[in-house]
C-alpha positions in Angstrom: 6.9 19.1 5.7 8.4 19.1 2.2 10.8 17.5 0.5 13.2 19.3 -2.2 15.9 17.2 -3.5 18.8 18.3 -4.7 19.4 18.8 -8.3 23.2 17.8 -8.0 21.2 14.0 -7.2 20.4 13.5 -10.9 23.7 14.6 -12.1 26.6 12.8 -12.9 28.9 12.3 -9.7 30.8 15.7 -8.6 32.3 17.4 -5.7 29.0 17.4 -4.0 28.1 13.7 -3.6 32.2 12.9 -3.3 32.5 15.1 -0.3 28.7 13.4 1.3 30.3 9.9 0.9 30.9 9.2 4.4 27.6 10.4 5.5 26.3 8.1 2.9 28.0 5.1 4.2 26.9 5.2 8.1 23.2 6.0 6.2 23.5 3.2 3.6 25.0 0.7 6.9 22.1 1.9 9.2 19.6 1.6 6.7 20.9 -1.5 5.0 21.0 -3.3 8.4 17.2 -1.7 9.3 15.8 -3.8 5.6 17.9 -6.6 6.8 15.2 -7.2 9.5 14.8 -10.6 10.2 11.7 -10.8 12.3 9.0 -8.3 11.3 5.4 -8.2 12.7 2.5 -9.4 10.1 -1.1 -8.9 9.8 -3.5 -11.8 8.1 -3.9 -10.4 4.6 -1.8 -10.3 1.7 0.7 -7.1 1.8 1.1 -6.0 -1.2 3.8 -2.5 -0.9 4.4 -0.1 -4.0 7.7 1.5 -3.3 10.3 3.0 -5.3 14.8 3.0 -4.9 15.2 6.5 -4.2 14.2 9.6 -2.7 11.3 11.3 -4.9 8.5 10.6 -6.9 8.4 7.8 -9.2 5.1 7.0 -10.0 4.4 5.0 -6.8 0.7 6.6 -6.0 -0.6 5.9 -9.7 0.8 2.4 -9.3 -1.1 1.7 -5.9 -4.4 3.3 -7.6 -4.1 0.7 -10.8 -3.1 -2.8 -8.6 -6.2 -1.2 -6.2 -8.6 -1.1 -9.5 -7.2 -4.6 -11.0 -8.2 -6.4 -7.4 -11.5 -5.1 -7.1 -11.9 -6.5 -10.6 -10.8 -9.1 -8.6 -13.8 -8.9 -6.3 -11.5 -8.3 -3.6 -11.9 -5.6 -1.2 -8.3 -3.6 -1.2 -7.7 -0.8 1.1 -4.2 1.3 1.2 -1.9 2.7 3.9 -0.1 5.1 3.6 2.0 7.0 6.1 1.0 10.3 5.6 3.5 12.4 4.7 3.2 15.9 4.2 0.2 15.6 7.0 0.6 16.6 10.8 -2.0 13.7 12.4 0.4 11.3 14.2 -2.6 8.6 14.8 -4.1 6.0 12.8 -6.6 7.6 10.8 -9.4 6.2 8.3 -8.8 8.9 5.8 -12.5 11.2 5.4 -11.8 13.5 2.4 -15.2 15.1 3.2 -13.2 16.0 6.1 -9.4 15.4 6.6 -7.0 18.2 4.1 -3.7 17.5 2.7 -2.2 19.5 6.0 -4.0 16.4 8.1 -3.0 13.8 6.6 -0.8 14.5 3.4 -1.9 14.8 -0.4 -1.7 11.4 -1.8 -3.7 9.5 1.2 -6.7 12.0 -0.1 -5.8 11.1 -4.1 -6.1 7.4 -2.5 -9.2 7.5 -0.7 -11.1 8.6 -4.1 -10.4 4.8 -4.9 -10.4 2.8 -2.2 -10.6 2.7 1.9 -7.2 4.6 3.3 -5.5 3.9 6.3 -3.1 6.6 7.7 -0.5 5.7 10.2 2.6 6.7 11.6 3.0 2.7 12.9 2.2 0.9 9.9 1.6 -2.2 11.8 -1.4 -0.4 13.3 -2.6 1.2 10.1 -2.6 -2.6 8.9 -4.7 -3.9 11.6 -7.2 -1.3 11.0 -7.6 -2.3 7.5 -8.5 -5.4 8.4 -10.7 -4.5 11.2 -12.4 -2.2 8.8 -13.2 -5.5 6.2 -9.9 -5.4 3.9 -8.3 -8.4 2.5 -5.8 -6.9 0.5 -3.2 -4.3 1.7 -1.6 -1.7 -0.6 1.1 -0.1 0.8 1.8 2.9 -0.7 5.6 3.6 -0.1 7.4 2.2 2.9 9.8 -0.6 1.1 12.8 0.0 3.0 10.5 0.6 6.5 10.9 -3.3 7.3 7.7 -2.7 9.6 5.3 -5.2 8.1 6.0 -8.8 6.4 5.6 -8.3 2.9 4.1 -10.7 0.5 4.8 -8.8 -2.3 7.4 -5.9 -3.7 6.5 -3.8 -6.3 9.6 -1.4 -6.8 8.9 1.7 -9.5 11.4 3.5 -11.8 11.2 6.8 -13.5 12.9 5.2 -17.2 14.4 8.7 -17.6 15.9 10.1 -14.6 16.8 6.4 -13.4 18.0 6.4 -9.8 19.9 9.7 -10.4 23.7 9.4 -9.8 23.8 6.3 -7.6 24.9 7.2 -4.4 22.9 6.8 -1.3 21.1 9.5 0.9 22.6 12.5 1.3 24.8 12.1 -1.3 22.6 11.3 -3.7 18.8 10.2 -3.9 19.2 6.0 -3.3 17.3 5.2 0.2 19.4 1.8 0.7 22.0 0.0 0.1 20.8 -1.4 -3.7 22.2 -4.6 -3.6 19.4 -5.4 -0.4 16.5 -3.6 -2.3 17.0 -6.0 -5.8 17.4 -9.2 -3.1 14.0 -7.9 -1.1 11.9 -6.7 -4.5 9.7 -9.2 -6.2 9.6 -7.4 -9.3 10.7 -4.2 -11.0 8.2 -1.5 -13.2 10.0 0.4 -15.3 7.4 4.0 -15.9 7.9 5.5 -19.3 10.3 6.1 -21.7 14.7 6.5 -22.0 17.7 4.7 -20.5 18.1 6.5 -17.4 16.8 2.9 -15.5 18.7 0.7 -17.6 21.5 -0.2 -15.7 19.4 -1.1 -12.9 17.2 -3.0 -15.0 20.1 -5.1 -15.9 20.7 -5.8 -12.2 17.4 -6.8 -11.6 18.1 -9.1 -14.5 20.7 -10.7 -13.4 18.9 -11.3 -9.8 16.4 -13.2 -11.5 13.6 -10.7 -10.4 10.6 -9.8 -13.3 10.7 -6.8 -15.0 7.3 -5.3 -16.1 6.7 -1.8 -17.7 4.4 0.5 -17.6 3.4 4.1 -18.7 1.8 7.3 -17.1 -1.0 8.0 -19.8 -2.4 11.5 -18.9 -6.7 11.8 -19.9 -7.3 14.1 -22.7 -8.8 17.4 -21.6 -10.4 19.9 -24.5 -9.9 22.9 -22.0 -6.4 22.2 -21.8 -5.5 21.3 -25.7 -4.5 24.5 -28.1 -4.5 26.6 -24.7 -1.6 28.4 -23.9 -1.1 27.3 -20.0 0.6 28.2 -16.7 1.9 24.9 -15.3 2.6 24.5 -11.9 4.1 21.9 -9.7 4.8 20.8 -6.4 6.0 17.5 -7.0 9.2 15.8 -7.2 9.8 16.0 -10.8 8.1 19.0 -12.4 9.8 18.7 -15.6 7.8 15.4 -16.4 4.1 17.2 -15.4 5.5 19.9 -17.9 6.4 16.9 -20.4 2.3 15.8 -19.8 0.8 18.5 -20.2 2.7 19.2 -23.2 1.4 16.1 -24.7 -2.1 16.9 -24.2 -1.9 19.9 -26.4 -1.2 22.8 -23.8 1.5 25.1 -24.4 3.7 26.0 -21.5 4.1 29.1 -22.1 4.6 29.8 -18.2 5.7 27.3 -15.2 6.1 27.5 -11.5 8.2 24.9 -9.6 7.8 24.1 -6.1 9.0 21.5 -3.5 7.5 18.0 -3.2 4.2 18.3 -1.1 4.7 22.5 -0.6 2.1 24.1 1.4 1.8 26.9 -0.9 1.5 30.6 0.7 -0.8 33.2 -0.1 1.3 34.5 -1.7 2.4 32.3 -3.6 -0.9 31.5 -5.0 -2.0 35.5 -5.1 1.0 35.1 -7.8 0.0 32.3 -9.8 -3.7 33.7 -9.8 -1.7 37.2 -11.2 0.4 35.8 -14.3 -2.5 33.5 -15.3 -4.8 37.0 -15.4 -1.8 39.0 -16.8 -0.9 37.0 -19.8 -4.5 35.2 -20.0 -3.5 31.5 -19.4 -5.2 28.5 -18.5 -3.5 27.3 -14.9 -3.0 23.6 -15.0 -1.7 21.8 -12.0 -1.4 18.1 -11.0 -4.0 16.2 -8.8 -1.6 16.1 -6.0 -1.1 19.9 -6.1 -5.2 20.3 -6.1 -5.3 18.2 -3.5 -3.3 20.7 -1.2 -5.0 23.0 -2.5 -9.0 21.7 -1.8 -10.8 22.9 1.3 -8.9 25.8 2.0 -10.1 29.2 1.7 -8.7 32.3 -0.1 -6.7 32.3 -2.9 -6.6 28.8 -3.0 -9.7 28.6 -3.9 -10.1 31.6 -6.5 -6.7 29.0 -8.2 -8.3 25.6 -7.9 -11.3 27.4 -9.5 -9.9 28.3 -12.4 -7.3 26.0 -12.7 -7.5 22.4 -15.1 -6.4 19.4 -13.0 -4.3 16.8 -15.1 -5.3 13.0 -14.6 -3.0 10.7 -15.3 -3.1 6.9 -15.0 -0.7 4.1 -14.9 -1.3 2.0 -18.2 0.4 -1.7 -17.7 2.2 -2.8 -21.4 0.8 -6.3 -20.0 -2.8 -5.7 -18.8 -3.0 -9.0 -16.9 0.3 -7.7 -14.8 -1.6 -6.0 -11.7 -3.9 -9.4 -11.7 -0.8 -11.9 -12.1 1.1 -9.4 -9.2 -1.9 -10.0 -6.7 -2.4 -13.5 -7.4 1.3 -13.7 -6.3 0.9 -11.9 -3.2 -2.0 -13.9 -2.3 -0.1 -17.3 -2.5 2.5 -15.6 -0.4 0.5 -14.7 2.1 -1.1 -18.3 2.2 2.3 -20.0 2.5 3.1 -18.1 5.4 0.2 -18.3 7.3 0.2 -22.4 6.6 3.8 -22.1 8.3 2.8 -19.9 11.2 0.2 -22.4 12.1 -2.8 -19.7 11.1 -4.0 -20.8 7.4 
């Protein structure tokens, strides 16, 4: 399961997402309505979900990784839960990267699991209970914000500060997965990731709605291998152009690249290709830890690629260093309050 977006979604408004506007209302009404949830189920530990307005990577899983690493600093014991995307289990799963791939269980619950315990489930509401069976007291939820199948306690929504939420218009129109005006009232506070004005009308909204805005960067770990190395970077993420940007920025030059979908399942092919140019025209392969994470465990020309290739960490680098800590404490008064009110603290 992939997802490839359509470039026409970070354009300005043409013929294209004009012509999807009716689909885009029913979505936006069904999925607007869906948010709208009033009762939703709820586990005894403070929720805290990482999600993001649109369709497509915004940072989300480097996001869950730092508020993970500031609670532990916390003495806390976090776990995440995820739902797996990209991965063909359909049960709650405790997430074993010794022995669960990408094609069980998706790429980023295996980036997650290097951190903390991970929880992969279809039902989130049983994903949540098995955290807390399994000894967590804080919940990451990576993703899921518009899923309104768990009581939040606290709403972290990312934006990319370049490509914004694209031209504005909801799924399939354009790459917004809700009504906006419902995701700025459900959010408890906005990170803006990076650098530009593509996010800054939305900002302004979140302004207005009284909701905090905190920023943030992507701050990629210098790698000698990589710096004064003319590289082949390849990508099967949501926005390739930015890993390009990274490694970039690091030193590499780019003097090749290879797009691919969000979570591909590269083909032999495929990577019998990548293995060829890199030979050819002697460059360094350089790929993103979600693309090596597809690509660990299997056989073949995966792993002649992941062999050779450089793998580009990145982390996310708070402007505000006591944000993630503040952002917990918050979600851990929520979930106080509402268990005082259900009868339960």
């Amino acid at each position: 399961m992939v997802s490839k977006a359509p470039s026409f979604w970070w354009q300005r408004s043409g013929w294209q997402a004009f012509g999807l506007w009716p689909l885009s209302r029913l979505y936006g009404h069904i999925a607007g309505r869906r948010m709208a949830r009033k009762v939703r189920p709820s586990v005894s530990v403070p929720v805290f979900c990482v999600g993001n307005f649109t369709v497509g990577g915004a940072g989300k899983t480097p996001t869950a990784i730092a508020i993970a690493r500031a609670a532990r600093a916390r003495g806390l014991t976090p776990g995440f839960l995820s739902r797996g995307y990209g991965g063909h289990l359909r049960q709650t799963v405790l997430v074993d990267p010794a022995r669960h791939g990408a094609d069980a269980v998706g790429d980023e619950p295996l980036l997650l699991a290097r951190e903390a315990m991970t929880v992969v489930s279809r039902r989130r509401l049983d994903g949540a209970k098995r955290l807390v069976a399994e000894g967590c007291d804080l919940i990451i939820m990576d993703d899921g914000f518009q899923s309104a199948q768990l009581v939040l306690d606290f709403a972290l929504v990312v934006i990319d500060a370049r490509r914004g939420i694209g031209n504005g218009h909801l799924v399939p129109a354009g790459p917004v997965r809700a009504p906006l005006s419902e995701q700025l009232r459900q959010m408890s506070a906005l990170l803006k990731v990076g650098e530009g004005e593509g996010a800054d009308p939305v900002v302004r909204l979140a302004a207005r709605a009284a909701k905090p805005l905190r920023v943030a960067s992507l701050v990629p770990r210098p790698d000698a291998a990589i710096a004064g190395q003319r590289v082949l970077a390849f990508a099967g993420i949501a926005d390739p152009a930015k890993f390009y940007r990274t490694v970039a920025a690091i030193g590499g030059t780019v003097a090749a690249q290879r797009s691919f979908p969000d979570h591909h399942p590269f083909t032999e092919a495929e990577l019998l290709d990548l293995i060829g140019v890199a030979e050819r025209d002697s460059l360094v392969p350089v790929t993103t830890t979600k693309d090596a994470a597809r690509l660990a465990g299997r056989k073949g020309a995966a792993e002649r690629l992941l062999a050779l290739a450089r793998v580009v960490e990145v982390d996310m680098v708070f402007d505000d260093p006591h944000a993630p800590g503040l952002m917990i404490e918050e979600a851990i008064a929520h979930c106080r309050r509402r268990l005082l009110e259900n009868g339960k603290g």
